[in-house]
N, C-alpha and C positions, 0 to 999 in steps of 0.2 A: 784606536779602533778595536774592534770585538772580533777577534777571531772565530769565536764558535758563532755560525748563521744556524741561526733556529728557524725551519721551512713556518709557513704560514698557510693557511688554507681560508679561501671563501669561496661562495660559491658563485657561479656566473651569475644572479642577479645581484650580488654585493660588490663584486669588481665594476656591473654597468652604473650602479648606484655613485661608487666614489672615482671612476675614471669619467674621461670625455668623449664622445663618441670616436674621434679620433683616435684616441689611446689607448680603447677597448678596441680598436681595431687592427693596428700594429700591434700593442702589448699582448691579447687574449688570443686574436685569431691571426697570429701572424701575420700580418699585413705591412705596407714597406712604402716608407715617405717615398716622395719622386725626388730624381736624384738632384743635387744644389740647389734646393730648395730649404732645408731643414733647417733650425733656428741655431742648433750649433756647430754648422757646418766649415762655417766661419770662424768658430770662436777663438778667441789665442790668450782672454784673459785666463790669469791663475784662480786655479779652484778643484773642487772634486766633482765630478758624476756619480748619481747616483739611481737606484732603478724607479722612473717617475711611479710605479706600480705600489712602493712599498718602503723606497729611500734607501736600500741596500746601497750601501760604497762601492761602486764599481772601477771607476778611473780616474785618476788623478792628471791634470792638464799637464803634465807632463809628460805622458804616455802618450799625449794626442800629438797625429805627426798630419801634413798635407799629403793623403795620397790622391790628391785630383780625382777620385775613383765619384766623389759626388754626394757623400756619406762622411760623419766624423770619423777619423781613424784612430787607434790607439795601438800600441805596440808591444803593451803586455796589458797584465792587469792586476788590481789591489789583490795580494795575496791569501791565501783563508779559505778557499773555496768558494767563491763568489760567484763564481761563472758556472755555467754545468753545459756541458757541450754535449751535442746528437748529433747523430747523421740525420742529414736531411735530403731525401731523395725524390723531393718536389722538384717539378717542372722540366724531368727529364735531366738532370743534373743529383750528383752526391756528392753534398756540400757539406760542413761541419755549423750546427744553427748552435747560438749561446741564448742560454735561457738565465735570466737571474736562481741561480739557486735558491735565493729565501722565498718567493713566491710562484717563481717558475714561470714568468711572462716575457716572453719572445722580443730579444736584443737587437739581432741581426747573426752575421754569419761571421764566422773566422776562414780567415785563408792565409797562405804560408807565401805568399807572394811580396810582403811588406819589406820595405827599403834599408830597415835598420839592421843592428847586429840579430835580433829578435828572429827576424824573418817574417814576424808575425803581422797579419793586418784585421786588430778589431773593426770589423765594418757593422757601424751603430747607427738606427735609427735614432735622431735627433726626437722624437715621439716618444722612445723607450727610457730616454733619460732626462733629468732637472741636473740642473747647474747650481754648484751652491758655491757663489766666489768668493775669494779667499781674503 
């Protein structure tokens, strides 16, 4: 794996050009699968996540834990810098939102309520990421 993430830039009609309306929806404008709905919500085969935006390495299925929360969970993340966290101070809540750091399209949220030694609960739109198994 590539430790240094070189950012990416296009512009919003080239992301709706190569995304799905779907995933310019989640990924671009923040937008959020319904919950146990998501294609990897389930998933428990071995493999890596990566950001469907751009294929950034985000998480390796072993980081994915069941937090019943209705969203895939992970418990850390591929190391490097990959993730780029903000406040998120939508909806009357301040939340921590993860954005893929190589092209900056909207993950989901981090919270510190996860079960492991971590603490940590990646809560990932199943939209913001492809599955490459292993």
């Amino acid at each position: 794996m590539n430790d240094t993430i070189t950012p990416i830039t296009k512009t919003e009609e080239e992301w709706k050009a190569t995304l799905t309306p779907e995933q310019y929806h989640v990924l671009r404008e923040k937008g959020t699968d319904r919950p146990f709905m998501g294609k990897y919500y389930l998933n428990k085969e071995k493999g890596m996540y990566t950001c469907a935006a751009c294929g950034n390495e985000l998480f390796t299925s072993d980081m994915k834990f069941d937090s019943m929360c209705g969203w895939p969970s992970f418990d850390k993340e591929i190391a490097g810098g990959r993730i780029k966290k903000v406040t998120d101070t939508s909806l009357g809540m301040v939340r921590t939102e993860i954005l893929c750091a190589k092209c900056g399209s909207h993950l989901g949220h981090l919270f510190d309520d996860g079960p492991t030694t971590t603490h940590l609960r990646y809560c990932v739109n199943s939209t913001s990421v492809d599955f490459i198994k292993k």
